[in-house]
C-alpha positions in Angstrom: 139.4 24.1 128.3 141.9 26.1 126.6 142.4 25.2 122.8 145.3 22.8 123.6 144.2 21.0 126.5 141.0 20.5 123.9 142.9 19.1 121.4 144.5 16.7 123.1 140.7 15.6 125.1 139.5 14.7 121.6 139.7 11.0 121.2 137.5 7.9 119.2 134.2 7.0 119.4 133.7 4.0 121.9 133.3 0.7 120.2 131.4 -1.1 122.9 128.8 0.9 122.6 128.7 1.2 118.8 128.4 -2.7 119.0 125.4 -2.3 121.5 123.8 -0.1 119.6 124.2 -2.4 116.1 122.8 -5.0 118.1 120.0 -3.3 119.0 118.8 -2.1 115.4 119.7 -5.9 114.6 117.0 -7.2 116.7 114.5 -4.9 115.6 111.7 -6.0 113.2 112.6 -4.1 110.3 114.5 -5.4 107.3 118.3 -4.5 107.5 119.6 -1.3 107.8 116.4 -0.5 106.2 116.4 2.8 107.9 119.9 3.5 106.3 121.4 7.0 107.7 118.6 7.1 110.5 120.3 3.8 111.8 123.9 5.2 111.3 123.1 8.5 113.0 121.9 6.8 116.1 124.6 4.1 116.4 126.9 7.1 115.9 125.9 9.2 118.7 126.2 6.1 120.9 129.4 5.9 120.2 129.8 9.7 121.0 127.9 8.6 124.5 129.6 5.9 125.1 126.4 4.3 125.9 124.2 2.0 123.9 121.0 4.3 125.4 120.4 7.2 123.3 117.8 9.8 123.6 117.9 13.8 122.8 116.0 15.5 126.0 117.9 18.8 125.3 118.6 20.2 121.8 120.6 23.4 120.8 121.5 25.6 118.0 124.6 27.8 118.6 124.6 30.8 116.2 127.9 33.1 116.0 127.3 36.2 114.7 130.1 38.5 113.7 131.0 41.0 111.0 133.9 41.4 108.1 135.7 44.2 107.8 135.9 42.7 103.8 132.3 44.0 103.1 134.2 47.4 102.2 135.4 45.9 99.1 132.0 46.1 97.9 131.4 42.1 97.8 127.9 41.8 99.3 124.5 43.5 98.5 124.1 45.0 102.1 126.2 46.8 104.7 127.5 46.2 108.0 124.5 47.1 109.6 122.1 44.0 108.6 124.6 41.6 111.2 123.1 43.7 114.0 119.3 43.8 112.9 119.4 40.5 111.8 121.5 38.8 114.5 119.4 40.8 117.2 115.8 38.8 115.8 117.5 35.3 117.0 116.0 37.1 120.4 112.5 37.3 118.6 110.3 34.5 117.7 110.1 35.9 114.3 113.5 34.9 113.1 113.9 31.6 110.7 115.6 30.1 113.4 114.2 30.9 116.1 111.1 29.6 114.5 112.2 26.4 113.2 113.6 26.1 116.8 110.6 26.3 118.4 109.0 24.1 116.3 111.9 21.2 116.2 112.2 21.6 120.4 115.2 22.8 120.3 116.5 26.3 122.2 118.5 28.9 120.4 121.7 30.7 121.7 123.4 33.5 119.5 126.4 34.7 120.3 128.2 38.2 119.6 131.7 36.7 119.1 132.3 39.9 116.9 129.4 42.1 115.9 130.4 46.1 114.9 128.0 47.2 117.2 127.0 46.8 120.6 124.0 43.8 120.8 122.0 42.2 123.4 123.3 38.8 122.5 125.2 36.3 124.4 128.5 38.3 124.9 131.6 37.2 123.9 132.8 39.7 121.8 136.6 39.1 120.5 136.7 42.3 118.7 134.7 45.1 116.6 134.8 42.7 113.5 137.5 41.4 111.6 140.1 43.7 109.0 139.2 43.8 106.0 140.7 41.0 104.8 141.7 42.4 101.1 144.2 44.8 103.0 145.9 43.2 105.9 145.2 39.9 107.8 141.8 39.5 108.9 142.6 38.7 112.6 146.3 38.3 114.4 146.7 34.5 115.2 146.4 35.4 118.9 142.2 37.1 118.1 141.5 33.3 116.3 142.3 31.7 119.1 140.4 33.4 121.2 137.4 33.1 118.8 137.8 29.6 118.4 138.2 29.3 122.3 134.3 31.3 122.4 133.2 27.9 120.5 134.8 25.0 122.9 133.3 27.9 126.0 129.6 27.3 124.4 129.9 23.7 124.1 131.4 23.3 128.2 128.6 25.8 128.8 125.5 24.2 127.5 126.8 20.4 128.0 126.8 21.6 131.8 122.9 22.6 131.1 122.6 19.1 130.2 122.2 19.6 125.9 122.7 16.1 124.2 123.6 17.7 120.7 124.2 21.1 119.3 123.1 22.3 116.0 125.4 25.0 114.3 124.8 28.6 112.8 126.3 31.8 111.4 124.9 35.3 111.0 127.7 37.8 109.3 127.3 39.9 106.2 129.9 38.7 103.9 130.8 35.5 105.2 130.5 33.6 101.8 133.3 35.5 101.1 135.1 34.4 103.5 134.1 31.1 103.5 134.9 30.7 99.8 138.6 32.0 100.4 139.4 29.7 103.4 138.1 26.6 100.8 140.3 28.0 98.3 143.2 27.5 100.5 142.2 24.6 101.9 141.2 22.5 99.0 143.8 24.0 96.7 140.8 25.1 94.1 140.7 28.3 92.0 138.6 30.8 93.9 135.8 31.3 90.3 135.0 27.3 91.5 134.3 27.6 94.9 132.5 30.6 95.0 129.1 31.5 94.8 126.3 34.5 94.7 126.0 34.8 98.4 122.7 36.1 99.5 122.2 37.2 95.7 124.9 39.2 93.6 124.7 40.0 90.8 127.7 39.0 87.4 129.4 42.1 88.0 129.4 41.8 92.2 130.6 37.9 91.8 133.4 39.0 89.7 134.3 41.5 92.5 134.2 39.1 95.2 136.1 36.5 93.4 138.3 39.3 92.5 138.8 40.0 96.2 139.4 36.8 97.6 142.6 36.2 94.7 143.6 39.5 96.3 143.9 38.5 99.7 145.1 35.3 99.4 147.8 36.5 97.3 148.9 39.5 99.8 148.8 37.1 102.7 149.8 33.8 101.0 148.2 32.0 104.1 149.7 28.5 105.1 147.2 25.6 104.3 148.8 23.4 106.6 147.8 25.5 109.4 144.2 26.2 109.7 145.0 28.8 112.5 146.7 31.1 109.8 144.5 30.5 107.1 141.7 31.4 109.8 143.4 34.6 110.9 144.4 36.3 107.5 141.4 35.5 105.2 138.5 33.9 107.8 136.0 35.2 110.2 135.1 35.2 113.8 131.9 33.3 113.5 133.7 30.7 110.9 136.5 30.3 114.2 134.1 30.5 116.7 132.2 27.3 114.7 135.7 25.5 114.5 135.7 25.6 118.5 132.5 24.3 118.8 133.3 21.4 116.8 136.6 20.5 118.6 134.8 20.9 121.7 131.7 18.9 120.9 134.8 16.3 119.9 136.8 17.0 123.5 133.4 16.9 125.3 131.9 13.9 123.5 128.2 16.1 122.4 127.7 15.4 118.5 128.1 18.5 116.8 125.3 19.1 113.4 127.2 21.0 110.5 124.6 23.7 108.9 125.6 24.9 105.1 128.7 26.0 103.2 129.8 28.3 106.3 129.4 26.2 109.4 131.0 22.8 106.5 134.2 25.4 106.5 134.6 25.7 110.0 134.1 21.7 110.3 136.8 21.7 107.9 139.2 23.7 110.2 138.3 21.6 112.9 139.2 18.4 111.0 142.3 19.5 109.9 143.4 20.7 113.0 142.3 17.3 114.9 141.4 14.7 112.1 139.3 12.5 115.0 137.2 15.4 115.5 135.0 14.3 112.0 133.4 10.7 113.9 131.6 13.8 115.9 130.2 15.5 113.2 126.5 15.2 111.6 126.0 17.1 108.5 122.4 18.1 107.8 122.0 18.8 104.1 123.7 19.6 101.2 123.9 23.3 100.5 123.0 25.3 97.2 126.8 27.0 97.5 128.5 26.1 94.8 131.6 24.2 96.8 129.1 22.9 99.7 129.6 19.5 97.9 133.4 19.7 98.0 134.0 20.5 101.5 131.7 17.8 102.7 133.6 15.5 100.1 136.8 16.9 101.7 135.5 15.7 105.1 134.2 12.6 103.7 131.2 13.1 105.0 127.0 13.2 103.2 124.4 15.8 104.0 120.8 13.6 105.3 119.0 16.4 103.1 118.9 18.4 99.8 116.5 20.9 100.2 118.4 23.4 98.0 118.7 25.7 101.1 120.9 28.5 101.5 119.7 30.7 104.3 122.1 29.9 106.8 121.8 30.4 110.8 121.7 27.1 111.9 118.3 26.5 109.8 119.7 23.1 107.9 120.9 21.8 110.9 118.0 23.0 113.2 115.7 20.5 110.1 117.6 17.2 110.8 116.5 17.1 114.9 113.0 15.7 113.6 114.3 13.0 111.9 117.0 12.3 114.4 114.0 12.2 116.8 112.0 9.7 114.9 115.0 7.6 114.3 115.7 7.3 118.3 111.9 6.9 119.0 112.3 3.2 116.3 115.2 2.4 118.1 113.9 3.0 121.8 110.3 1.8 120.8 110.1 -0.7 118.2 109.4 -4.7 118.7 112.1 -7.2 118.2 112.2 -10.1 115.8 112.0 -12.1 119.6 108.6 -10.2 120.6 107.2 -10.8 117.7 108.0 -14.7 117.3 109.9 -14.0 113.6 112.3 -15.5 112.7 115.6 -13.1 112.5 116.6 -12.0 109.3 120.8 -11.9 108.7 122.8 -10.5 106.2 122.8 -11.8 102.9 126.1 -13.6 101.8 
């Protein structure tokens, strides 16, 4: 599907099943809602299903890796050249991800939507990195759509393969930065409030990168009521290609995990471009960024976990398949009220 055909696929989550699926957890021998988000999280994805049967056979974490041509400004602690090397380990079992992959069941694919290098990654390369962003628009409108197309590809891709949820990530050296200026815009905040140390900069390197981002919001003066021109003059490739994986898992009916800061930006895109698209969302945790609690305000939505984590790649939402897991094993395994001859317990009036 193109982006418009997936726009207009994206619909509501079906009620009949969301009833079935309350039902369910009703009968159960456990107080109430007792399991809070666990219970929510499964009724959810029944909704997404559109069947009251839920179970997660196939699990996947999508990773879009993809430099900024804005790391010339100075605004990050290493060069162009750590995307590559650190993108290229996703194809390692000695990765973050790849390891808490392996561990959680679920398989990883990372995808060159726009490395400055040739890689060995799942190809989909839109261009050699973006433009540095502080200079001229990061991307023409026409490169974000095709990024943003890479993400609704993946999701028709590994749906096909039979993958009940995806999980998403980001690899790209200076992609705070980019993240924090597409907030900006978005949230109408002052750039010093929604931007944070990155991977670790120092006073002096924060004040650059705030710095930065003023700059190139200013040049470009991109229009927050259009996400595709805030995407193209001050975004990324990996932030659009995680937009299209979110309207897609919303077209395609797959629930879609949001990671940290980065991947809660490009959830953001996706909302505002298709406001339905949030009842297919999960998000995992609550970031250390500094404005990870104001998008995911923004989208009206709560993380399952604080774990203070920051590290990005897909690693927060990779650590909420477990607990997904254990909360469809209650749900598919757990006695009933009936089997157990108690008496039902009903909500308090």
């Amino acid at each position: 599907m193109n982006l418009e055909e997936t726009l207009r696929a994206i619909g509501t989550l079906d009620q009949d099943a969301v009833k079935e699926a309350e039902k369910r957890w009703y009968s159960i021998a456990i107080p109430l809602h007792s399991l809070g988000k666990l219970q929510d999280a499964v009724v959810q994805m029944a909704g997404i299903r559109g069947s009251a049967k839920v179970e997660l056979k196939k699990k996947a974490l999508v990773t879009m890796c993809a430099d900024n041509g804005v790391v010339e400004e100075g605004i990050s602690q290493s060069g162009q050249d750590v995307t590559l090397i650190i993108s290229e380990n996703f194809l390692k079992e000695k990765a973050t991800a790849t390891i808490m992959c392996r561990q959680t069941g679920a398989d990883i694919f990372p995808v060159d939507i726009g490395i400055a290098a040739q890689s060995n990654l799942i190809q989909h390369k839109v261009m050699y990195g973006t433009r540095n962003m502080a200079k001229e628009p990061a991307m023409t409108r026409e490169e974000t759509i095709r990024a943003i197309e890479v993400g609704i590809h993946m999701v028709e891709e590994l749906k096909e393969k039979g993958y009940e949820i995806i999980a998403t990530g980001e690899m790209g050296i200076g992609n705070t930065t980019t993240s924090s200026a597409i907030t900006a815009v978005l949230l109408e905040e002052e750039a010093e409030k929604v931007t944070g140390r990155g991977a670790g900069l120092s006073s002096a390197g924060l004040d650059k990168k705030i710095a930065t981002i003023k700059k190139a919001i200013a040049l470009h003066k991109p229009d927050r009521e259009d996400p595709i021109d805030v995407l193209s003059k001050v975004g990324g490739l990996d932030i659009a290609g995680l937009t299209g994986v979110f309207l897609g898992g919303a077209a395609l009916r797959v629930p879609v995990v949001i990671d940290g800061f980065i991947s809660s930006v490009a959830a953001l895109c996706a909302v505002r471009m298709k406001p339905e698209a949030k009842n297919f969302m999960m998000a995992s945790h609550l970031s250390k960024e500094p404005a990870s609690a104001m998008v995911l305000d923004a989208l009206g939505l709560e993380g399952f976990l604080t774990c203070d984590m920051r590290l990005g790649e897909g690693t927060g939402a990779v650590t909420l398949y477990p607990i997904l897991d254990m909360a469809i094993a209650v749900y598919n395994g757990m006695s009933t009220f009936d089997e157990n001859n108690m008496e039902t317990y009903v909500p308090l009036s």
